[in-house]
Structure formats: C-alpha cells, structure tokens
C-alpha positions as CSV (number, residue, x, y, z in Angstrom):
1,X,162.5,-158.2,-53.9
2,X,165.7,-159.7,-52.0
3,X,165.7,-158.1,-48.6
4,X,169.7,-157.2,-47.3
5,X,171.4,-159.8,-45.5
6,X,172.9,-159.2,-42.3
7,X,175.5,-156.6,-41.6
8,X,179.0,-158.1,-43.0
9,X,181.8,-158.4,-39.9
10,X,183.4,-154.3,-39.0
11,X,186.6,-155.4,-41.4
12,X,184.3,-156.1,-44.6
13,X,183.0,-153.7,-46.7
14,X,179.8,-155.3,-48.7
15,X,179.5,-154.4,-52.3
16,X,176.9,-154.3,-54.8
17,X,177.3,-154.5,-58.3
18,X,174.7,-153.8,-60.9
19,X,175.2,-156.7,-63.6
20,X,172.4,-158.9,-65.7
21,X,174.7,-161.5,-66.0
22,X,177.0,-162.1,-63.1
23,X,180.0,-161.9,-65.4
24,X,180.1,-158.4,-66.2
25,X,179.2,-154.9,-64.9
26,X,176.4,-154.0,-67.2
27,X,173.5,-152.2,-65.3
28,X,172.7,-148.0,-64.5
29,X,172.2,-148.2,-61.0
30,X,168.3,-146.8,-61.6
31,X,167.4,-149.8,-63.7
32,X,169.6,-152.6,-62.9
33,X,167.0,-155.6,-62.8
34,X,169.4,-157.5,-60.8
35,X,172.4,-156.6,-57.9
36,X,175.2,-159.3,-57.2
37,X,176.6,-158.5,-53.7
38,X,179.9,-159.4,-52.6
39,X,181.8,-159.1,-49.4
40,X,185.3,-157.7,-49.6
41,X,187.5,-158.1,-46.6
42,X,191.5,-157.2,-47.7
43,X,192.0,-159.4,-50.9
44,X,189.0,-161.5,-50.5
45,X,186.0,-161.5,-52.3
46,X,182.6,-163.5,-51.2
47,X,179.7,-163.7,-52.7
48,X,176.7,-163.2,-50.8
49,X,173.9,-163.5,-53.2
50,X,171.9,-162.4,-55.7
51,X,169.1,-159.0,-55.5
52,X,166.2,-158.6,-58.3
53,X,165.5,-155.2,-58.0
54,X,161.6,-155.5,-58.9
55,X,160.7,-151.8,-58.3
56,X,160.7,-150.8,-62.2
57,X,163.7,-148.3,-62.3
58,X,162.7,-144.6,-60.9
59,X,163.4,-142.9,-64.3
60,X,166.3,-141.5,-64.6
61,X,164.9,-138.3,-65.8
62,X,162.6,-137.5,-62.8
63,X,163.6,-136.2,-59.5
64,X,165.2,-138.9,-57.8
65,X,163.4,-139.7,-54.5
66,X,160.1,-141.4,-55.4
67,X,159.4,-144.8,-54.6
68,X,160.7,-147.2,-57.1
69,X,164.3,-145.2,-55.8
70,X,163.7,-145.8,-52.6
71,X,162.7,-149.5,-53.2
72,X,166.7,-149.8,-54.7
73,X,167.9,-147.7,-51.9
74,X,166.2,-150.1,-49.3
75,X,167.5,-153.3,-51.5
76,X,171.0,-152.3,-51.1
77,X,170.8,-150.7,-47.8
78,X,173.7,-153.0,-46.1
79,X,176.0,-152.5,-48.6
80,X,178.5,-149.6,-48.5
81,X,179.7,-149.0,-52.1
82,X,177.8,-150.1,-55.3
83,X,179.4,-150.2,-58.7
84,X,177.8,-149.8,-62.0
85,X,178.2,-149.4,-65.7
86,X,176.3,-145.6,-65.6
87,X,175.1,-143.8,-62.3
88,X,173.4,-140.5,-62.3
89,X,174.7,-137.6,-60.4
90,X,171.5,-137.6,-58.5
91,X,171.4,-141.1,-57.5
92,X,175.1,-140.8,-56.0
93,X,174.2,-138.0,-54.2
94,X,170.9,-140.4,-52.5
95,X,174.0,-142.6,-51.8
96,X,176.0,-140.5,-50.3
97,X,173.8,-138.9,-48.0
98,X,172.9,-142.7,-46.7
99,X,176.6,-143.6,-46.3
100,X,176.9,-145.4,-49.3
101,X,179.6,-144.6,-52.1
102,X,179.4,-145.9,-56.0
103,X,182.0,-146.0,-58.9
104,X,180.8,-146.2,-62.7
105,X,182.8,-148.9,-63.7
106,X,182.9,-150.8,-67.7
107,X,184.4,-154.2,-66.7
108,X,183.7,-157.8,-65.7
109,X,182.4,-157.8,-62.3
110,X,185.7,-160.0,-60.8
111,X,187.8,-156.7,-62.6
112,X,185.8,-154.1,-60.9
113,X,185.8,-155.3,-57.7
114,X,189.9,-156.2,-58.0
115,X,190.4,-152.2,-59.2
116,X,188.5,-151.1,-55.7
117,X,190.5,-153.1,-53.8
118,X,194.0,-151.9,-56.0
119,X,192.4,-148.1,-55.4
120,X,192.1,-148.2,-51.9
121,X,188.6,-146.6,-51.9
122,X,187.5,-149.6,-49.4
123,X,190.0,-149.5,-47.3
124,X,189.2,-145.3,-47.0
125,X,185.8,-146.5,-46.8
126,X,186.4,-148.6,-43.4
127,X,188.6,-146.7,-42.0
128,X,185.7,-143.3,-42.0
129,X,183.9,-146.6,-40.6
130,X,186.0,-147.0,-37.5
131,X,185.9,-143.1,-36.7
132,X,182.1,-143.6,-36.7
C-alpha cells in the first residue's frame, strides 16, 4: 500500500479520486483498488501519484469501521476531499468526521476535478482550513 505524501502547500487542497484507469472516475470508494491523487491549487491540477488500495474493500454492507476501512482511511489520510463513482452514506460520514469531504461523481477524472473547482467546494474547503 502507497503511504500519503507530504502535506500539499496551505493554498492546495489534495484530491483523491477513485479510478481503475486514470482516465475516468470509476471506483466505490470501499473498493477502489486504485486512488489517483491530485493537487488542486486555483485552476491547477497536479498529479501526485498513484495509491493501490490493497486492503480488500471493507464490505460495503458491514459496519463501516473495521480494518480493511481504516487501511483506505489511512491511504488517503492527506487528502481533503475524495471523489468517486458511488460512496456510501457511512463511509462519508468516516470522512467527515476526519476532515475529509467526498462527491459521487460519473465522469472522466480531468471532468470531475474541473466541476469541484467550477463548484467552489475547494475553495469552501480552504477557507474552513484557514479558520482552523
């Protein structure tokens, strides 16, 4: 398993995307083999690698919070928002309470990330960052 990089610069918000391919957003969140993570600062986008999530999913139909979840939580742990094709109710509310936000998004990856930047979620996102 990938471990995070380090923390992006205060003006960047670092993005995970749950995709098999690179090209589009086609992984639930619980069972995405692989993350793409990109850094996002104003119009810019950056890719900063490539995660293989090897914990086997958590199974989406268990109580979220057993280990294989936490192993994705800790994976993605420096980003602040993840976007994926389907994410359960219970999985965004993990997220949530670790400061991380998601969107369920059916699109190529370059798409998704250009509609959170149009939407202004990441720039809500950093500015709850600065009042932190």
């Amino acid at each position: 398993m990938s471990e995070p990089a380090a923390s992006p610069p205060a003006t960047t918000v670092r993005v995970a995307v749950a995709t098999s391919t690179g090209e589009r957003v086609d992984g639930h969140f619980a069972t995405a083999a692989f993350f793409d993570v990109y850094d996002i600062n104003g119009t810019s986008i950056e890719k900063v690698g490539r995660r293989e999530n090897l914990s086997g999913g958590c199974g989406c139909h268990d109580e979220h919070g057993g280990s294989a979840f936490e192993q994705i939580i800790k994976l993605i742990s420096d980003c602040r928002f993840i976007v994926a094709l389907r994410i359960g109710n219970g999985a965004v509310s993990w997220l949530v309470d670790r400061g991380i936000r998601a969107a369920q998004i059916d699109d190529t990856v370059e798409n998704a990330l250009q509609s959170l930047i149009k939407s202004g979620k990441l720039r809500t996102l950093l500015r709850r960052q600065e009042q932190n």
